[in-house]
Backbone bond lengths (Angstrom), bond angles and torsions (degrees), N, CA, C in turn:
res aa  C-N    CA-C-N  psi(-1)  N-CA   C-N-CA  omega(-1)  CA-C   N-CA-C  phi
1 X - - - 1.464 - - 1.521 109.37 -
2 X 1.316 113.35 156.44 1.470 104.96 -162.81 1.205 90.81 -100.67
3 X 1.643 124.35 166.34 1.454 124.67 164.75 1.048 117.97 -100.81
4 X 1.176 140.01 17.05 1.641 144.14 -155.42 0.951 118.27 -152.79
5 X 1.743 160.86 -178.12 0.911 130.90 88.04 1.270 178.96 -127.10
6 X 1.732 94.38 90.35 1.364 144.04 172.24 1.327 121.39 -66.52
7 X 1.812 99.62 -66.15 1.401 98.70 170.46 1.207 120.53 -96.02
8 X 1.712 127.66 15.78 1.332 130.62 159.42 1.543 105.35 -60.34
9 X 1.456 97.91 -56.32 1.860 113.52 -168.99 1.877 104.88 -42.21
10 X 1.607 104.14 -45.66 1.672 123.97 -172.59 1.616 93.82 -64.16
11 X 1.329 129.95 -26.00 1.434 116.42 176.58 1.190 148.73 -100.10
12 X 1.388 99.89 18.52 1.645 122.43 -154.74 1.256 86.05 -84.08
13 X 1.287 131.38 153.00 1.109 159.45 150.13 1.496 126.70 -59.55
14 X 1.754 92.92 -64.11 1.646 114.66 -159.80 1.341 96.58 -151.13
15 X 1.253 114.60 169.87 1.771 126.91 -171.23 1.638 92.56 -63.45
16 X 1.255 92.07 160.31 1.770 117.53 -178.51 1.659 97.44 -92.38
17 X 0.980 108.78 139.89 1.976 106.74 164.57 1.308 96.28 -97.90
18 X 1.813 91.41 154.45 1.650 115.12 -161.48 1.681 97.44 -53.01
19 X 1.442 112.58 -39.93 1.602 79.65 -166.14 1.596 140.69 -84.51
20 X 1.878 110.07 17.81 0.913 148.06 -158.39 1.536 81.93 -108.84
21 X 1.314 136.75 -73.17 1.154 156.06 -149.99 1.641 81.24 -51.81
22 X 1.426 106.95 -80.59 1.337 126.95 -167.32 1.739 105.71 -30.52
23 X 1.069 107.98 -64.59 1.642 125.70 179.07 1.104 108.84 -38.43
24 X 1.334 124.84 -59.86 1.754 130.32 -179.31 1.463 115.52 -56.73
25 X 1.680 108.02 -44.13 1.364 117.84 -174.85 2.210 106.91 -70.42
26 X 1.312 98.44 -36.50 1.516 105.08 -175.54 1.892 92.44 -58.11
27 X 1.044 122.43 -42.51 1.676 117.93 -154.33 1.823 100.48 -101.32
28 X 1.079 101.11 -2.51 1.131 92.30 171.12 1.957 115.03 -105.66
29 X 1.264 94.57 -24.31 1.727 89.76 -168.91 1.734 87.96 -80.02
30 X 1.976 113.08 -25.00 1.550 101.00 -152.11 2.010 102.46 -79.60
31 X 1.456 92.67 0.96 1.903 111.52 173.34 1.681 104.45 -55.08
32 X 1.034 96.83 -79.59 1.641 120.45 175.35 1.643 99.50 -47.73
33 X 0.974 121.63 -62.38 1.478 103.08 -174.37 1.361 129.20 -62.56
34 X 1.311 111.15 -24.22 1.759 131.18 175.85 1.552 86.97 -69.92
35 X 1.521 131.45 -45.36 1.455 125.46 178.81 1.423 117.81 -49.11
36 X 1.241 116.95 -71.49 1.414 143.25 166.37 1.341 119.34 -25.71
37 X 1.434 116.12 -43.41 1.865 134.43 -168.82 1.482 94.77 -75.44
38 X 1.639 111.18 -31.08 1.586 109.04 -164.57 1.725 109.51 -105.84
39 X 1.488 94.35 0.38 2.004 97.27 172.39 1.394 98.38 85.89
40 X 1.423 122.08 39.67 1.603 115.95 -179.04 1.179 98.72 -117.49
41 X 1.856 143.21 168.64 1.088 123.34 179.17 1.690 61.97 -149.24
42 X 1.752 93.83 158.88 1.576 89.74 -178.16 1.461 115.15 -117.10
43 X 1.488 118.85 -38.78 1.591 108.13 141.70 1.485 92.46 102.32
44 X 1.496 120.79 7.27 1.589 105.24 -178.34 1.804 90.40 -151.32
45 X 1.015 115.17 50.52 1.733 98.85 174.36 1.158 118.28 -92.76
46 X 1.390 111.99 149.33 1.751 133.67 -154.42 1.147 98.05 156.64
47 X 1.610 95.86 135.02 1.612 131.32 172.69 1.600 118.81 -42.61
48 X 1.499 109.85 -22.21 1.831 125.41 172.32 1.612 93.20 -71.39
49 X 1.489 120.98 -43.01 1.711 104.04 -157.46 1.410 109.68 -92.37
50 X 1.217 109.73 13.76 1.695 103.79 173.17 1.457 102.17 -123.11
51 X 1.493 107.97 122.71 1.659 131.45 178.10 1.387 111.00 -81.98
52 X 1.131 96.98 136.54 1.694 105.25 -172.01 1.583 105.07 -99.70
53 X 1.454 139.96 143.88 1.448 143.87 178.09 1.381 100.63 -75.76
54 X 1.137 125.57 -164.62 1.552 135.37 158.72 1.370 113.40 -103.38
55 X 1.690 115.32 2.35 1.171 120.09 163.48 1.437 111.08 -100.75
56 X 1.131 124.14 -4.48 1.616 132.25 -174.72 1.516 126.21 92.95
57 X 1.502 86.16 15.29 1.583 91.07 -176.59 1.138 116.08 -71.03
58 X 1.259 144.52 155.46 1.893 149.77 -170.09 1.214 103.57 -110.34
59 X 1.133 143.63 115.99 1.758 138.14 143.89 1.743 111.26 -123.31
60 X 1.380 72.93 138.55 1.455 100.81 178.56 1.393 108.11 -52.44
61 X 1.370 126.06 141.41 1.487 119.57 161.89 1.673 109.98 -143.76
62 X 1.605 98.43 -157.98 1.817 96.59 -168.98 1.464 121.51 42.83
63 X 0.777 119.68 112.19 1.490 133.57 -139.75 2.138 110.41 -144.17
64 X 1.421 89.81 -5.32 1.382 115.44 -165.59 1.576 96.52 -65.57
65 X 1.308 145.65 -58.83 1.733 141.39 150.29 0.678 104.54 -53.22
66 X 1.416 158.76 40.52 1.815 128.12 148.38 1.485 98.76 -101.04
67 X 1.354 77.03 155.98 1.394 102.69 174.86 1.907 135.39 -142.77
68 X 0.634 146.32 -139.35 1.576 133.70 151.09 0.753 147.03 -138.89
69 X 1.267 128.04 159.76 1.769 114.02 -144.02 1.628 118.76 -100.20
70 X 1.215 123.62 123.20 1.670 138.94 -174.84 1.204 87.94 -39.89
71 X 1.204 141.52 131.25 1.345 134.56 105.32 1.534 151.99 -36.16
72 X 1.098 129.55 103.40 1.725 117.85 -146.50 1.160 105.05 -119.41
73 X 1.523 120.78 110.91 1.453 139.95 171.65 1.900 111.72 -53.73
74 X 0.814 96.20 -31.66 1.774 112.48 -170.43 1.526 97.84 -106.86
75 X 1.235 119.51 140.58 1.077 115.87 151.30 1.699 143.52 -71.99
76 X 1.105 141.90 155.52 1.572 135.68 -158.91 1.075 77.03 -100.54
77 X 1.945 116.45 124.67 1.503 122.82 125.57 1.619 125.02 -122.59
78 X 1.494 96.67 179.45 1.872 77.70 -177.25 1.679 85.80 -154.15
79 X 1.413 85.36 155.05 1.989 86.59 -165.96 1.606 100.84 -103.01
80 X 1.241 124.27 154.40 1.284 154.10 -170.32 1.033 119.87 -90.19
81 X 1.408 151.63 143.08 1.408 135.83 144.35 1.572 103.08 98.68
82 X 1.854 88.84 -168.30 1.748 90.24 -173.00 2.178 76.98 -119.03
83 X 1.494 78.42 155.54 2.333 89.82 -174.63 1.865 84.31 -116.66
């Protein structure tokens, strides 16, 4: 069983069906967003830092770059062109 998945990805055989696809992609974007909700930014993503269960579960790990996220009273703009 792989521990990662890194070397899950290195073992595939044959294409994934969508609803496998789907599953991996739901637990992986909903990683980052559980990050995000709590003001964490994680600063190291790659297919090595998320551990796979033996049930296929995904969690995020390495945690060693994050950091947290500014809060911005103002909004960010930036001007275009020549004035």
């Amino acid at each position: 069983m792989p521990t990662d998945l890194y070397d899950y990805i290195g073992t595939i055989k044959y294409p994934l069906k969508l609803p496998t696809l789907k599953y991996f992609y739901r637990m992986i974007i909903s990683s980052v967003h559980q990050l995000h909700q709590l003001g964490i930014m994680h600063r190291d993503i790659k297919s090595s830092n998320y551990l796979m269960s033996p049930t296929y579960e995904i969690l995020l790990s390495d945690m060693g770059l994050a950091t947290t996220l500014l809060k911005r009273t103002t909004p960010l703009t930036i001007d275009f062109g020549s004035k």
